[in-house]
N, C-alpha and C positions, 0 to 999 in steps of 0.2 A: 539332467544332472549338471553338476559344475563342473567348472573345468578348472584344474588344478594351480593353473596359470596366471599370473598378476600380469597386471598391464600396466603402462608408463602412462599418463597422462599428467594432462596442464592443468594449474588452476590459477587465480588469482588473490594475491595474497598482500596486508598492510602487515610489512616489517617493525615499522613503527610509525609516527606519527608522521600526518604529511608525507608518505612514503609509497609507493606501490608496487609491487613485479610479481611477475607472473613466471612462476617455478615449475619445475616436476615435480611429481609423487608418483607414488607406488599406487596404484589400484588393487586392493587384493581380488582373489575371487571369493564370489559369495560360498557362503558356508551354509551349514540347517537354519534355515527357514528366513534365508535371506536372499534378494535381490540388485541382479548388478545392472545398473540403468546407465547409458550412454545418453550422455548429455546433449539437448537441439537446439536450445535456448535457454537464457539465462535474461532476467531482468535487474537494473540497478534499482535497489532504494534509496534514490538520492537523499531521502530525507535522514536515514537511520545511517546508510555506511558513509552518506559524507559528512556527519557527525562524528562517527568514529573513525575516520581518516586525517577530521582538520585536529582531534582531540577539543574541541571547544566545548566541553563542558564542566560541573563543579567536582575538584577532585573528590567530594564525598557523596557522590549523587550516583544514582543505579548506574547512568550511565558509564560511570568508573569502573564500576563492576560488570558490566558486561562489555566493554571496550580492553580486554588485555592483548598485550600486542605480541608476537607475531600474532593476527587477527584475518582468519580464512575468509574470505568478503565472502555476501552473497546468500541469498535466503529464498529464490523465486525461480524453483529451475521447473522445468519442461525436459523429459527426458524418453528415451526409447528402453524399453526391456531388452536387456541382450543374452542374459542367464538366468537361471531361475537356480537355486539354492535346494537341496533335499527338504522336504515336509515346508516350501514356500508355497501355498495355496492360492487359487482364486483367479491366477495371474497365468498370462502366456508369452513368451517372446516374440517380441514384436507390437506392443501393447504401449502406446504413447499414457505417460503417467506424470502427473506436478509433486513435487516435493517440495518443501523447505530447505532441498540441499544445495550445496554454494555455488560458486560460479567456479565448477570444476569439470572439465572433461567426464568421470565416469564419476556415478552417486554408488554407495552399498547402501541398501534399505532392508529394510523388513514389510512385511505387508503395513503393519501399523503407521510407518511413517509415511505410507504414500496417502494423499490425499483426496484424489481422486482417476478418473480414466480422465482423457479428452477426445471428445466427439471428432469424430472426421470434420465437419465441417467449421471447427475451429485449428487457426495456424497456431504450429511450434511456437512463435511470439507472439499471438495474442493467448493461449495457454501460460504462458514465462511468468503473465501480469498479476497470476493469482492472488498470491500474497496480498497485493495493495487491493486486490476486489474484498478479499475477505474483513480484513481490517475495517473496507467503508461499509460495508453489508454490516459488521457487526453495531458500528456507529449510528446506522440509519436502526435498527432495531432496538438497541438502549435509548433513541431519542424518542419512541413510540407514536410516530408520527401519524398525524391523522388525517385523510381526505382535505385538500383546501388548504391546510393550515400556510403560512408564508414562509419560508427558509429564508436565512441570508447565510450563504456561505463566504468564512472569510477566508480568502487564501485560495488560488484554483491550482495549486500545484495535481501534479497526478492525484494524490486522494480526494482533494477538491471538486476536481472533476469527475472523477467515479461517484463523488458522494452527491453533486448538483446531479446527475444521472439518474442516481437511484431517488431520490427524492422523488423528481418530477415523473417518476415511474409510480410513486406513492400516490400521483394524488397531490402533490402540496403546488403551489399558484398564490402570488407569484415566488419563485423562484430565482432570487439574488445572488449575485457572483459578484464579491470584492477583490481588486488585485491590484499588484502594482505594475506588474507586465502588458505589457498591450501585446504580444503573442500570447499571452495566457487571457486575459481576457477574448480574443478572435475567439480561442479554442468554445470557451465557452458560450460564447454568440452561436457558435457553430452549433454546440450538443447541447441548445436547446432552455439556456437559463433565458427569463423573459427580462430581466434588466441585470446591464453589468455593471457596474462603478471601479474609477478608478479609486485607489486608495490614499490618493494625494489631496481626492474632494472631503467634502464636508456628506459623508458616510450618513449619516444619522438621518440628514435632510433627503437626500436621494429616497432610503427605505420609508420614510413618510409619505412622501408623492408614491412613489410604488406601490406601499399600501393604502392609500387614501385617508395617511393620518392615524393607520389602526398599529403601526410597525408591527414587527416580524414575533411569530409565536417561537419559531428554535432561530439559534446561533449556532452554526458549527464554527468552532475555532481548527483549523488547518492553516495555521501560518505556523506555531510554532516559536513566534517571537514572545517569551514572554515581556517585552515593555510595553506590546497592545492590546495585550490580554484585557485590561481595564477599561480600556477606550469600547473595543468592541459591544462591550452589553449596551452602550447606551442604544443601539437599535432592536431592543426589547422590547416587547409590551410587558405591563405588571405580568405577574403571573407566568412569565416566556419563559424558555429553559435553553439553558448553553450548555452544548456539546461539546467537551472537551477531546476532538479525533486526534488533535496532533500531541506530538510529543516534546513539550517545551523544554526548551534545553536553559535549565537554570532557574529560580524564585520570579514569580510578579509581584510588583506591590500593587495590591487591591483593596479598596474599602468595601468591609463584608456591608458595613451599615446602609451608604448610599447604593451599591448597584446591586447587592443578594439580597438583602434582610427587608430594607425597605419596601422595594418593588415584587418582593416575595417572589425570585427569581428562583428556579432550581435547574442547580450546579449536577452535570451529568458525566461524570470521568468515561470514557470507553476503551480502554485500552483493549487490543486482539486480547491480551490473558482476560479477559471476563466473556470469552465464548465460554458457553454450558463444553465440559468435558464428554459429557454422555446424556444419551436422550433421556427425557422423560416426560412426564403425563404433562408437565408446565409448558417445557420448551425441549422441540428436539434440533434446534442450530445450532450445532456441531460445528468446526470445521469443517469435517469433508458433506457434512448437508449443506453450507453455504457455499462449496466448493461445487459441489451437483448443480447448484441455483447458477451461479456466475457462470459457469460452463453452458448451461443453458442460455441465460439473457445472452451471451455473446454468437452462442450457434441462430439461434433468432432473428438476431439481430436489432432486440430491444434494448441493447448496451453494444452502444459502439466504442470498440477497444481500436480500433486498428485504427484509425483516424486520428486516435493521442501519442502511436507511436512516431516520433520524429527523427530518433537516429537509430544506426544499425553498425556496429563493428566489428569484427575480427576478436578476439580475446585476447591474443599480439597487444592489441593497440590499448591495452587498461591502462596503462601508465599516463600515456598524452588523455584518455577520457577522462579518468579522474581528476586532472589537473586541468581539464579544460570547465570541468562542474565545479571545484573548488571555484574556481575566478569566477564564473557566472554562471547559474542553469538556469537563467528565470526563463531561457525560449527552448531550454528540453520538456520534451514530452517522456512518454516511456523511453528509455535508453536500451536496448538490446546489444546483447553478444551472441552474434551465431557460430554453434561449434557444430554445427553437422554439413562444413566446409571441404 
């Protein structure tokens, strides 16, 4: 049963743009059929919240709309059971669970918002990283990848690298890694792509030698920039298909004739909203089914997550982290907050 009692806790929080502090709330206690989780770990997505921290993008574009400020950061938690709520089922205290809930001391859930359990043999922070596993699992399954085929991924930020993982876990050889960081390319020498390029080269000619002239059947786009969106297709074959994983902040100018129409390229959006909601006879990857899978490849140790975590902070210190990813994070890996201090 619940206990009647709210608790004080931290969270982190964008006041407004460019801005960060980490305040108190109220915790309530869970009620019918609800869930109070004490928070272990939390992970940053650099990609998405320091979007909507630097504000840089079009005032009329989604991301306006889902950037209103004061803005609770944080969407990748790792947490512990601490209450269970009357008619909460399934669940027990004491029971480590990932949510979508922010980078707060205490989550209230319901059974539906949690995601999945996590195995003993995976840590509070490599559990935090779900979020970004889910998004590239969902990417690698829209791109419908086949044994063999060639990847070039551009961009080895954390989805980059989750998504060069899952690939070569497919089946696809060789396996291309584009960047502009030389700690981000290491990572990726490390986990496993068979050629890396810098992003300063002549891209196109690299994935010809790699391929023996045959270039790359997918494109993942994880950069994000859309001014290279255009450039990238040219290491296509006719017939290739470009994965659009990232979230480009703002319009490309692209000619559909020369790099879609012509080469008969096909354009493949994946945003996480196009996971199936509910199983069926078609497809049953769900969120918490792809949440099952990633829990597993990292208990296995067929996806190594703890290798890409690089830093680890207090939740005190979100102020100076964020303004230290604002100015550069090309040599962050996962960024963790640990609150079970």
């Amino acid at each position: 049963m619940a206990s009647a009692a709210s608790r004080q806790g931290l969270r982190v929080v964008f006041p407004r743009q460019r801005e960060v502090a980490v305040e108190q709330y109220e915790a309530q206690a869970p009620g019918e059929g609800q869930l109070l989780v004490r928070t272990l770990a939390t992970t940053i997505s650099t990609g998405t919240e320091l979007t909507i921290l630097s504000g840089e993008f079009p005032p009329e574009s989604r991301w306006a709309d889902y950037a209103r400020y004061p803005f609770v950061a944080g969407y990748s938690n790792c947490g512990e059971i601490i209450e269970i709520g009357p008619g909460a089922e399934g669940y027990a205290v004491g029971e480590r669970v990932v949510s979508y809930a922010p980078h707060a001391e205490y989550a209230l859930l319901t059974p539906e918002d949690v995601f999945g359990r996590v195995p003993d043999e995976v840590s509070d922070e490599e559990a935090s990283t779900f979020t970004l596993g889910l998004i590239a699992l969902n990417g690698i399954r829209r791109a419908q990848l086949q044994l063999g085929e060639s990847v070039v991924v551009y961009g080895l930020g954390l989805l980059g690298l989750l998504t060069a993982q899952l690939a070569r876990l497919n089946g696809c050889r060789p396996l291309i890694g584009v960047d502009l960081s030389e700690q981000r390319r290491a990572w990726a020498r490390e986990l496993g792509a068979d050629v890396v390029v810098d992003g300063t080269e002549n891209v196109p000619e690299a994935v010809s030698k790699a391929t023996d002239e045959g270039m790359a059947d997918v494109l993942f786009e994880v950069t994000g920039k859309p001014a290279i969106i255009e450039s990238e297709f040219r290491v296509l074959r006719r017939f290739g298909r470009a994965v659009i994983l990232s979230s480009p902040r703002g319009p490309s100018s692209f000619d559909f004739h020369d790099f879609c129409n012509s080469p008969s390229i096909t354009i493949i959006g994946a945003h996480n909203g196009s996971t199936v909601q509910c199983e069926t006879v078609h497809s049953q990857w769900t969120w918490p089914r792809h949440c099952q899978l990633y829990m597993r490849l990292m208990a296995s140790g067929e996806l190594r997550v703890k290798e890409m975590i690089s830093h680890r902070f207090a939740p005190a210190e979100a102020p100076e982290v964020y303004r230290w990813l604002l100015e550069d994070r090309s040599g962050a890996g996962f960024v963790v907050f640990n609150w079970a201090q």
